[in-house]
C-alpha positions as CSV (number, residue, x, y, z in Angstrom):
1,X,-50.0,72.1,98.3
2,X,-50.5,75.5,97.3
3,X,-53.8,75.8,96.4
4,X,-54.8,74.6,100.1
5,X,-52.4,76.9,101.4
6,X,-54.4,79.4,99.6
7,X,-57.6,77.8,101.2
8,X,-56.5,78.3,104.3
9,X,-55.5,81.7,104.7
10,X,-58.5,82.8,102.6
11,X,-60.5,80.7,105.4
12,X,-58.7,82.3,108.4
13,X,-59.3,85.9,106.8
14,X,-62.8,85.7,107.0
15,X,-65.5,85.2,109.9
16,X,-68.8,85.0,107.4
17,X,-70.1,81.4,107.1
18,X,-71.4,81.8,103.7
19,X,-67.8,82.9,102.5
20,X,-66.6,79.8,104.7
21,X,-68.7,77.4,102.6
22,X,-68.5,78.7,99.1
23,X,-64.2,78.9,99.3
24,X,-64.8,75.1,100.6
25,X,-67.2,74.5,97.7
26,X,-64.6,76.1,94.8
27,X,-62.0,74.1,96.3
28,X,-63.9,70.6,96.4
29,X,-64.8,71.4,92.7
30,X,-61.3,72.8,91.5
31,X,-58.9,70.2,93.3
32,X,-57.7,66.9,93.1
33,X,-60.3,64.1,94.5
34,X,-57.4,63.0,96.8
35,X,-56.7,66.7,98.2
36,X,-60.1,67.7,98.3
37,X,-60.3,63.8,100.7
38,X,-57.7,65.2,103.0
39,X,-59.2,68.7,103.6
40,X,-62.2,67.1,104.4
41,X,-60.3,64.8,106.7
42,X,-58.2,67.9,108.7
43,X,-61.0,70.2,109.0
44,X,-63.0,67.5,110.7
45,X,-60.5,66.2,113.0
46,X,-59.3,63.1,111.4
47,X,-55.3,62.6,111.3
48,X,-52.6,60.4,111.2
49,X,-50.2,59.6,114.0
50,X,-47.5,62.3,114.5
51,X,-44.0,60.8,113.5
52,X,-42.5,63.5,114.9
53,X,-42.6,65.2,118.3
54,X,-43.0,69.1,119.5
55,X,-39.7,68.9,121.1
56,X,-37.7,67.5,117.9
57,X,-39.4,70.4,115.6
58,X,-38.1,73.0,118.6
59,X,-35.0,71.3,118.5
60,X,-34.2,70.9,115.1
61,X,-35.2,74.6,114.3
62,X,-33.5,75.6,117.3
63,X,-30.3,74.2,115.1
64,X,-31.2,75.9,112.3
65,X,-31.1,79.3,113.0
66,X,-28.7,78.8,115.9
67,X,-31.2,79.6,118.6
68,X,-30.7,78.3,122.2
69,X,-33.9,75.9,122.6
70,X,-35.1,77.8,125.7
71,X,-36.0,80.8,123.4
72,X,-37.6,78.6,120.7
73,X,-39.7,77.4,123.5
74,X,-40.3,81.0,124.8
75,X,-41.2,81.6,121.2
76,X,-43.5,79.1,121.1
77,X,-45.1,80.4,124.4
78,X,-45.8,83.7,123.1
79,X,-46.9,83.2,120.0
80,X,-49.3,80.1,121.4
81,X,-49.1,78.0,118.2
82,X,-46.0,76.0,117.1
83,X,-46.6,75.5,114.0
84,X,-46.7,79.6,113.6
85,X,-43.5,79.8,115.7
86,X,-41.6,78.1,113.3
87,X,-43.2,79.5,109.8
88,X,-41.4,82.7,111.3
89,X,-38.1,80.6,112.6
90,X,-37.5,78.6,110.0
91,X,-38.3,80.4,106.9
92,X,-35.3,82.0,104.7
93,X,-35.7,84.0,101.3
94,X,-32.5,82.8,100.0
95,X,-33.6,79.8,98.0
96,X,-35.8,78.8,95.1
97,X,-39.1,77.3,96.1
98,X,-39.6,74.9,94.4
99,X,-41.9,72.4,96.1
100,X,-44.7,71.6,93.4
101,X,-46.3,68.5,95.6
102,X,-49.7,67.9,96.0
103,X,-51.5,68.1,99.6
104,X,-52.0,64.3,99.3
105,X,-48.3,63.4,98.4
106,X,-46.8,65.6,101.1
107,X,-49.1,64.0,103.6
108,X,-48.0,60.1,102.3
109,X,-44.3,61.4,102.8
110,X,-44.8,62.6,105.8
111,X,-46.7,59.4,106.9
112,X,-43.8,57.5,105.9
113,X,-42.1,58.6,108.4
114,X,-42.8,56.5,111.1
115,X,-40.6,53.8,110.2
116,X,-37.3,56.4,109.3
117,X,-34.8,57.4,111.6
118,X,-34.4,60.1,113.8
119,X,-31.7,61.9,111.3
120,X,-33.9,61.0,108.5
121,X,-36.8,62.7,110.2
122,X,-34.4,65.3,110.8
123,X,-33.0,65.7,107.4
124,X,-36.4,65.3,105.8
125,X,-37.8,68.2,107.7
126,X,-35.4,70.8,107.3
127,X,-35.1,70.2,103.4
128,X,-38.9,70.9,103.3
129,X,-38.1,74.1,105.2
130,X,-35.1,75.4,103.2
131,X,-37.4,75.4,99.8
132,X,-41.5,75.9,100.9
133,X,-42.6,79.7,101.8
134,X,-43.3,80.9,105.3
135,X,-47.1,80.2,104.5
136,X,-46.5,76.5,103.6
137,X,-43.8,76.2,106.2
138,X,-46.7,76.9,108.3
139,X,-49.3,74.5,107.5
140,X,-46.3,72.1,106.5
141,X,-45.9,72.1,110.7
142,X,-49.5,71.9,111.2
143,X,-49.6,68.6,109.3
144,X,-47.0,67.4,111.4
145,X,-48.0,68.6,115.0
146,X,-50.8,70.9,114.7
147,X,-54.7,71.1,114.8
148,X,-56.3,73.1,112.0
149,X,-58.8,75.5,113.8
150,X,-59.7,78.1,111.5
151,X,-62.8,78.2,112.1
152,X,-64.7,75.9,110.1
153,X,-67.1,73.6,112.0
154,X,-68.1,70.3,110.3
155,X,-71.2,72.0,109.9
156,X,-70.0,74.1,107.6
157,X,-67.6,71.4,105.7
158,X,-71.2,69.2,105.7
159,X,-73.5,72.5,103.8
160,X,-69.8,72.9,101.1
161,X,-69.9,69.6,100.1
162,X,-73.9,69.2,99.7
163,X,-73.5,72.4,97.7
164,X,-70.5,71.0,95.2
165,X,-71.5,67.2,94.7
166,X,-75.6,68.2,94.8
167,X,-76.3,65.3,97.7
168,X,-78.3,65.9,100.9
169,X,-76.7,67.6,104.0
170,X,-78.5,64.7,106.3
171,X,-76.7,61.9,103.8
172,X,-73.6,64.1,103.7
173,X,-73.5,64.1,107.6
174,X,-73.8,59.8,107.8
175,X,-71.2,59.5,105.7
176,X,-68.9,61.1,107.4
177,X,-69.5,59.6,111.0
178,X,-67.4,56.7,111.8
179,X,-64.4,55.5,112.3
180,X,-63.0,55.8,107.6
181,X,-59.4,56.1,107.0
182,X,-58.5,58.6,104.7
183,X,-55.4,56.2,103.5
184,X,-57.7,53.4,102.9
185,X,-60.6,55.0,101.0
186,X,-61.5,57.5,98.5
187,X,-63.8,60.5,97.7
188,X,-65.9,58.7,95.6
189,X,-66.0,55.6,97.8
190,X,-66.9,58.0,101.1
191,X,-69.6,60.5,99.4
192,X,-71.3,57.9,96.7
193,X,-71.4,54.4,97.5
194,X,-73.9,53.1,99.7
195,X,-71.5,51.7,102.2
196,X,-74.0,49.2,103.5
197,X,-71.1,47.1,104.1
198,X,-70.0,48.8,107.8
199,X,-72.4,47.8,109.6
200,X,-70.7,49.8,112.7
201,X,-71.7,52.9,111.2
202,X,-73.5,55.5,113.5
203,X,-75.9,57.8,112.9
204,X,-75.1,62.0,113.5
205,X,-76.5,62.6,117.0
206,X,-79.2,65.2,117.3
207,X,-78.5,68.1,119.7
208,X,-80.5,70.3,121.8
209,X,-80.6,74.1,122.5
210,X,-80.4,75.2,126.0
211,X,-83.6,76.2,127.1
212,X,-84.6,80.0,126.0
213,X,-88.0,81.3,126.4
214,X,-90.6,80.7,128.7
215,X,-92.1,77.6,129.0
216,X,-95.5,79.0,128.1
217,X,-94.6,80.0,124.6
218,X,-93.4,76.0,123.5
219,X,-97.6,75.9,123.7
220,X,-99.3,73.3,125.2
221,X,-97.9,70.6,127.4
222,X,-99.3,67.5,125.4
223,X,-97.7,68.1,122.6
224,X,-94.0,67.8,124.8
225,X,-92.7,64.8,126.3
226,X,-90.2,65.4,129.2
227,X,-87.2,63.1,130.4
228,X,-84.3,63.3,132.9
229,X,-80.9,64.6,131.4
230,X,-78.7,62.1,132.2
231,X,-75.0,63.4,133.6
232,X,-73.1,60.6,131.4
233,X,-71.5,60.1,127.9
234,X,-74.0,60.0,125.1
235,X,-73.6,57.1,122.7
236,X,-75.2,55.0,120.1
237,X,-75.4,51.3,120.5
238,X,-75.9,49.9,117.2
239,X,-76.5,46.0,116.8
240,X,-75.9,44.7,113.4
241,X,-75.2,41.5,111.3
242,X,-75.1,40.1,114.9
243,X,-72.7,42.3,116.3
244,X,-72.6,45.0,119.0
245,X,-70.7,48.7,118.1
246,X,-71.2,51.4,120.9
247,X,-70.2,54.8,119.6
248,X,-69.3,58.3,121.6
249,X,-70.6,61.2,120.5
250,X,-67.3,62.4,119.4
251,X,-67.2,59.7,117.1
252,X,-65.0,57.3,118.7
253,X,-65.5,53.5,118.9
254,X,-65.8,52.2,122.7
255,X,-67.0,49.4,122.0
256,X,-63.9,47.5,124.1
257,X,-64.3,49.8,127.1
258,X,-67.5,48.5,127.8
259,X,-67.3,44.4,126.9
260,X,-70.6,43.3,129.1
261,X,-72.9,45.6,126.4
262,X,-71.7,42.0,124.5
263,X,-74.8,40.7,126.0
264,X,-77.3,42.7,125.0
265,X,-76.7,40.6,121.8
266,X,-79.2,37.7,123.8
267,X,-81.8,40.7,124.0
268,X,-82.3,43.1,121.4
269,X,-83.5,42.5,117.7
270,X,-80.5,42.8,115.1
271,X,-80.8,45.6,113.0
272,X,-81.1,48.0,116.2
273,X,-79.3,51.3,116.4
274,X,-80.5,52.7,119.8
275,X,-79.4,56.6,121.5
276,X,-79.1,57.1,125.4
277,X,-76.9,57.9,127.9
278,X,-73.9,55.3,128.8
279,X,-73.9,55.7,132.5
280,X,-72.3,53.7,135.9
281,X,-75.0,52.2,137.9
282,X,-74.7,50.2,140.6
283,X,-77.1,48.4,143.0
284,X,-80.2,50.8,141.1
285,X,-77.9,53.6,142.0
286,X,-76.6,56.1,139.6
287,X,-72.9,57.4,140.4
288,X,-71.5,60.4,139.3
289,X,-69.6,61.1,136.3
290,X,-66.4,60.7,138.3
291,X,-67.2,57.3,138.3
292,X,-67.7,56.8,134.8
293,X,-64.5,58.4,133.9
294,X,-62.8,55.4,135.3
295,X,-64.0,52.9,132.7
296,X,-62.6,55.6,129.9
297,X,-60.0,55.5,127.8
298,X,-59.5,51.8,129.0
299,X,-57.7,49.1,126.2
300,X,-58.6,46.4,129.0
301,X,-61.4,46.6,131.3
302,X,-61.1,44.0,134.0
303,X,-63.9,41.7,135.5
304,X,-63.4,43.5,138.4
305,X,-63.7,46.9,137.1
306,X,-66.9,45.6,135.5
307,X,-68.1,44.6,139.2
308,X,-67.0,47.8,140.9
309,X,-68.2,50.2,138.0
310,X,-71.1,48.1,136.1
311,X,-71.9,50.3,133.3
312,X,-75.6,50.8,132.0
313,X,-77.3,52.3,128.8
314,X,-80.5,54.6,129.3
315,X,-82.0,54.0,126.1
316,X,-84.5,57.6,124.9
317,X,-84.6,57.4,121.3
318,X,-84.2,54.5,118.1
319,X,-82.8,55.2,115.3
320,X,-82.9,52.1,113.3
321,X,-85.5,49.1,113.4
322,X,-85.6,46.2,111.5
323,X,-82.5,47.5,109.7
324,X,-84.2,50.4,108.9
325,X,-83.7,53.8,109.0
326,X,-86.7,55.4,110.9
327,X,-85.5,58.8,112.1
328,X,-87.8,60.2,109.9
329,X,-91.0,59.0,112.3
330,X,-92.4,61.5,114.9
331,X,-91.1,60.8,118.5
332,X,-94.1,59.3,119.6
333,X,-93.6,56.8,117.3
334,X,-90.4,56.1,117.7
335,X,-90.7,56.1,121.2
336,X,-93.6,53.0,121.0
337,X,-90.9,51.4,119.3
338,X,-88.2,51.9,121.9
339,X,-90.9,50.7,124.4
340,X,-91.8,46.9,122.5
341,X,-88.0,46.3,122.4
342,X,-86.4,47.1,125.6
343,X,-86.3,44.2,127.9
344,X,-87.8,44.8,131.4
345,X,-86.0,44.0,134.3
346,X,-82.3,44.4,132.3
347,X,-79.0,45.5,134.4
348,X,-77.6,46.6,131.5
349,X,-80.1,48.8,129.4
350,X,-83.3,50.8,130.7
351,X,-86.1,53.2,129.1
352,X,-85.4,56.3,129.8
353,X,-88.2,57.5,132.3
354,X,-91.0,59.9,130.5
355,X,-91.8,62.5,133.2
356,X,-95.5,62.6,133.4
357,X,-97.1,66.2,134.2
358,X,-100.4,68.5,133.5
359,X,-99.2,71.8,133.6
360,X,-95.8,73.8,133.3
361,X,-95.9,74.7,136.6
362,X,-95.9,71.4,137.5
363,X,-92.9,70.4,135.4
364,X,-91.2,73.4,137.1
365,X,-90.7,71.9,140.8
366,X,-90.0,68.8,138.4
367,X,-86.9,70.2,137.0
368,X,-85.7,71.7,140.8
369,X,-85.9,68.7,142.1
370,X,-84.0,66.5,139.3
371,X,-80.8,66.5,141.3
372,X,-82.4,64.2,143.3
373,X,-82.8,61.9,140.7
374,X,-78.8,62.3,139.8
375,X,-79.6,63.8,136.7
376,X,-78.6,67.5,135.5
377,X,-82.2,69.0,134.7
378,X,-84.6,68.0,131.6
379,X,-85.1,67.5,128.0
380,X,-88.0,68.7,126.1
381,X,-88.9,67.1,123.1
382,X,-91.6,68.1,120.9
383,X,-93.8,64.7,120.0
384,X,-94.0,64.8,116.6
385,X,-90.4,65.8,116.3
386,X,-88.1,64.0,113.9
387,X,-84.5,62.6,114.5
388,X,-82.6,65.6,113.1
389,X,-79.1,66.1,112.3
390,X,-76.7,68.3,114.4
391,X,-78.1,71.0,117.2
392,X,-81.1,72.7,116.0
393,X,-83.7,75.0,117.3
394,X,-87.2,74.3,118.1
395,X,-88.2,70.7,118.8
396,X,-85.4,69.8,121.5
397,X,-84.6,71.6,124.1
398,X,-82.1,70.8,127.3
399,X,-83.4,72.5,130.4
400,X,-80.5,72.3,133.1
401,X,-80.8,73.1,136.5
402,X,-78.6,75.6,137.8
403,X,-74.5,75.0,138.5
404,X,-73.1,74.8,141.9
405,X,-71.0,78.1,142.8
406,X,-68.7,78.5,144.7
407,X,-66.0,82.1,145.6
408,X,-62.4,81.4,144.6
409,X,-59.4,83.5,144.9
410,X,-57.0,83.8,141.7
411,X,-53.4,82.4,142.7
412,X,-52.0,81.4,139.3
413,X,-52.3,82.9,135.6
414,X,-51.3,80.9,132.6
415,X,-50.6,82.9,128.9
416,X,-53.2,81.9,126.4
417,X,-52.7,80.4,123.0
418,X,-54.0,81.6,119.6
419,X,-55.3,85.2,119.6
420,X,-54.8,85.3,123.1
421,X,-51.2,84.0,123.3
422,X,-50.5,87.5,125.0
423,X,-53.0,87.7,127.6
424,X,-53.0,85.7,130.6
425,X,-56.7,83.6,130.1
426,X,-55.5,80.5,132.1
427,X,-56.6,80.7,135.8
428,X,-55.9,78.9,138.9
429,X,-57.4,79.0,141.8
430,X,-58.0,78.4,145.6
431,X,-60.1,78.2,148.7
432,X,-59.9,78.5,152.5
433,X,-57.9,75.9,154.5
434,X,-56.7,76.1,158.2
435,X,-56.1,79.8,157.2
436,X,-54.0,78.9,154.1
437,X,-55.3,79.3,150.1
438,X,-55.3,75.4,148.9
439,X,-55.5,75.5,144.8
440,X,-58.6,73.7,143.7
441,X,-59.2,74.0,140.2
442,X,-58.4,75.8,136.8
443,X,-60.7,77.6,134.7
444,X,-60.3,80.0,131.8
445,X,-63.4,80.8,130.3
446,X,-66.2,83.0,131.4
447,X,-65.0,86.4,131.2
448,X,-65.4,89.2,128.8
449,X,-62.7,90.6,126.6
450,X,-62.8,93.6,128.5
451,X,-62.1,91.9,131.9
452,X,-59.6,89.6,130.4
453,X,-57.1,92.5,129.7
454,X,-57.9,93.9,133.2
455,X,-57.2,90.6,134.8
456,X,-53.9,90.7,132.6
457,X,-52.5,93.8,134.0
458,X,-53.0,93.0,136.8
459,X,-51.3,89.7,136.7
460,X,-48.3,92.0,135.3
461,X,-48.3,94.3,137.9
462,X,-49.1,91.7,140.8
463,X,-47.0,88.9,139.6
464,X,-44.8,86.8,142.8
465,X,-42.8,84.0,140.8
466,X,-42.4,82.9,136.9
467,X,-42.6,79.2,135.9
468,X,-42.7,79.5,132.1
469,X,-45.6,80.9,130.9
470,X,-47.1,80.6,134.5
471,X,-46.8,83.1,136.9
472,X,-48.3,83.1,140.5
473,X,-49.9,86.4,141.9
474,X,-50.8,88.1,145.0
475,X,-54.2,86.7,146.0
476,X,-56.0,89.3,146.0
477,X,-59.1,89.0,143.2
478,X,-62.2,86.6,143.9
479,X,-64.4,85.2,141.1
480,X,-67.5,82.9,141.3
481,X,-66.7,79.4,139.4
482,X,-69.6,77.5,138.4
483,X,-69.6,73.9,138.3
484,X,-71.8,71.3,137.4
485,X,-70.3,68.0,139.1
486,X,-68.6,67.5,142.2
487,X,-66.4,64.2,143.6
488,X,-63.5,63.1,145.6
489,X,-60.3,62.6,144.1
490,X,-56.9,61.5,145.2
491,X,-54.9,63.2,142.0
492,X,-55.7,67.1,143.5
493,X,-54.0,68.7,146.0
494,X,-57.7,69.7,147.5
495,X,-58.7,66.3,147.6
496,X,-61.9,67.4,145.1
497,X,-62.4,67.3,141.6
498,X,-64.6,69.7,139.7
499,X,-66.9,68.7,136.7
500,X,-67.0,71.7,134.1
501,X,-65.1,74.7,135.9
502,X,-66.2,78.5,134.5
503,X,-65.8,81.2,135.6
504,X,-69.6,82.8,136.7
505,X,-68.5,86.5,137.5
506,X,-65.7,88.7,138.8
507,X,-66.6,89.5,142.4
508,X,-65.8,92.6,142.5
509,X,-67.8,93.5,145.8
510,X,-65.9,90.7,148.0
511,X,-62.4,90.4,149.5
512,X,-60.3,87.6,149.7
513,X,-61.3,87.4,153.0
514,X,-64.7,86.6,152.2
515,X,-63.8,83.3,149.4
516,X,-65.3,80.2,150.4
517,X,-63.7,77.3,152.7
518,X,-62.5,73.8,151.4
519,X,-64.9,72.7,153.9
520,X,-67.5,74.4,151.9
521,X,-67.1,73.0,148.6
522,X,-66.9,69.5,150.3
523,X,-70.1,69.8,152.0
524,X,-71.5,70.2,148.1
525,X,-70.3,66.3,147.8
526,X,-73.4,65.3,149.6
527,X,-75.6,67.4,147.8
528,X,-74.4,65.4,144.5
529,X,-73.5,62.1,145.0
């Protein structure tokens, strides 16, 4: 396990990219097939189960080193990562280290550990500790409990491994998508056979830039085609060997949450993989996201769910046809493909509307307007544009319209985690009610790292009552949060429920005096159902 011990630090240390890929590349050429299968798998997100819980780690290192639990978890607290907290805890120089294991053995043992008991667990855990170094203690926890951000996108894992084994990024970034089990296949099997025996597999989405220059400089307004941006989950629907796979963009199979897209077996061609927007439309109306996030995370979906939250797919691009792989064609092509094979008249999949205009001006009040349409702004897509792989610049672009706002008072801080574990960057706050502050919604991003340790102090100097690592404060700061969504909800105090909460800007210039009602963020309801 050394050796990616090694990795990882040397990973952490750095912030260059190019540094990032060629200590990934020496370490896919230099280590084991199976270990070099596992980084791949951590860095990307894929993990087992966790046979052991935060609380029996705190516990048991609590034990240990004699510590009362409450100042383990205070540990933990400030320094914002567990598997940090008890490197420093549990660590001891008094005896040999001896642990010569590989990454993929200690990862099978610790796997194994599902089925033990809670003193094997136990007894298993804090043998590892006595004899690894503070380093491996460290990413010894992170196996267990932890999430490896250092820094490394999949981006960046895609570019190392194109770079060691000599095969495409594009091919690199297939392989990887799906739902493979690091315990059930191997490097070889995931990087050089043809696989061609999942036929769930998805395609990488593309992704679009936010919208940066003027609309005059992307040239002239035939070579474009414009379309509605959607406000739901993007997926892929993909149709082979006669069977139906929906895929998340986060690469998770939902294909059970939404059983009626069984039917689209009757009317699409097999060998289909299709990209839109899975969204909740009822009666030719399209509800809000809220909506949508009750069919989620579902293992059952009832018929009556189905009735009272019918999902749809709005097709925009094809990625497959006649079981082949045609993200290669320009857009307009693919497009006259998309067109031929979408039934008309289909409750449960539509063509995605192409906005027809003359003159960027035009597709200006377009684009204002697109609330109207429930949708959050526009996509602009160049025509002869290929499907690409990942976010790129220059042929897509997403053109939202801009966030709701509303001025908030600060009423509750939170400490951070990470870098930040000592800063308060966790915000609640509140609004106007019958003359009392009603909490409303969290945010923590937004400000700058300047204002972040001015809001600090001042939660420090200004604090009322401690709850952990939360601490409520005189209201007396207002911010502007920015929001894109907007619905009822019976699980908040406020009786609203935010969609994407930022902070916008410090409002200096306003009292708390001057923050906005409840009855003002409730009249935005209208505005965006």
């Amino acid at each position: 396990m050394k050796q990616f011990v090694d990795l990882y630090k040397q990973l952490d240390e750095t912030t260059s990219s190019n540094e990032k890929i060629a200590l990934l590349k020496n370490y896919f050429l230099s280590a084991s097939n199976d270990d070099s299968l596992w980084c791949i798998a951590l860095f990307i997100g894929k993990r087992f189960k966790k046979p052991i819980s935060s609380t029996q780690l705190k516990q048991w290192v609590a034990e240990k080193t004699n510590l009362p639990y409450w100042l383990v978890d205070e540990c933990h607290h400030i320094a914002g990562d567990l598997g940090e907290t008890i490197a420093h805890l549990a660590y001891t120089n008094n005896s040999e280290k001896n642990i010569l294991k590989n990454l993929n053995e200690i990862i099978i043992e610790i796997a194994s550990l599902k089925n033990k008991s809670d003193d094997d667990k136990k007894a298993f855990i804090k043998e590892y500790w006595n004899q690894l170094t503070k380093d491996e203690i460290f990413i010894f926890n992170k196996l267990i409990s932890g999430s490896f951000r250092v820094g490394v996108s999949e981006k960046i894992i895609i570019k190392a491994l194109s770079i060691a084994f000599k095969i495409q990024e594009n091919e690199i970034a297939h392989k990887l998508m799906g739902n493979w089990n690091p315990f059930e296949t191997n490097l070889n099997e995931l990087l050089f056979s043809n696989q061609t025996e999942n036929f769930s597999k998805p395609y990488p989405f593309y992704l679009a830039y936010a919208l940066e220059n003027e609309l005059n400089n992307l040239g002239h307004t035939k070579d474009w085609q414009a379309e509605y941006k959607w406000d739901g989950i993007r997926g892929q629907i993909i149709f082979r060997n006669h069977e139906i796979f929906i895929w998340s963009r986060g690469e998770e199979l939902i294909t059970h949450q939404f059983p009626e897209f069984e039917h689209l077996k009757k009317h699409l061609p097999d060998g289909t993989v299709l990209d839109g927007e899975i969204v909740i439309l009822k009666n030719n109306e399209l509800l809000s996201f809220q909506h949508l996030q009750k069919r989620l995370g579902r293992k059952n979906v009832s018929k009556k769910t189905m009735e009272e939250l019918p999902a749809a797919f709005i097709a925009y691009d094809i990625l497959e046809h006649q079981s082949k792989d045609i993200r290669q064609l320009p857009l307009s092509e693919r497009r006259n493909i998309l067109e031929n094979i979408i039934p008309s008249n289909n409750v449960l999949i539509h063509l995605s509307e192409k906005i027809h205009f003359s003159t960027w001006d035009e597709l200006k009040e377009i684009q204002q307007k697109s609330r109207t349409k429930s949708a959050e702004g526009l996509m602009l897509k160049h025509r002869n544009s290929s499907y690409q792989v990942g976010r790129k610049k220059g042929d897509w672009w997403k053109w939202k319209i801009n966030p709701y706002s509303i001025d908030a008072v600060l009423t509750y801080a939170m400490q951070g985690h990470g870098r930040r574990a000592n800063l308060f960057t966790d915000y609640t706050f509140a609004l106007w009610h019958n003359g009392e502050l009603v909490t409303f919604t969290k945010a923590y991003s937004g400000l700058s790292d300047e204002e972040i340790k001015e809001v600090d102090a001042f939660v420090r100097k200004n604090t009322i009552e401690k709850f952990g690592p939360v601490r409520s404060v005189t209201p007396q700061l207002v911010f502007e949060i920015a929001f894109e969504g907007i619905a009822f909800s019976k699980r908040h105090k406020s009786g609203v429920a935010l969609r994407f909460p930022r902070i916008a800007r410090w409002r200096k210039d306003k009292s708390i005096s001057e923050a906005n009602t409840l009855d003002d963020l409730i009249k935005l309801i209208s505005q965006h159902v």
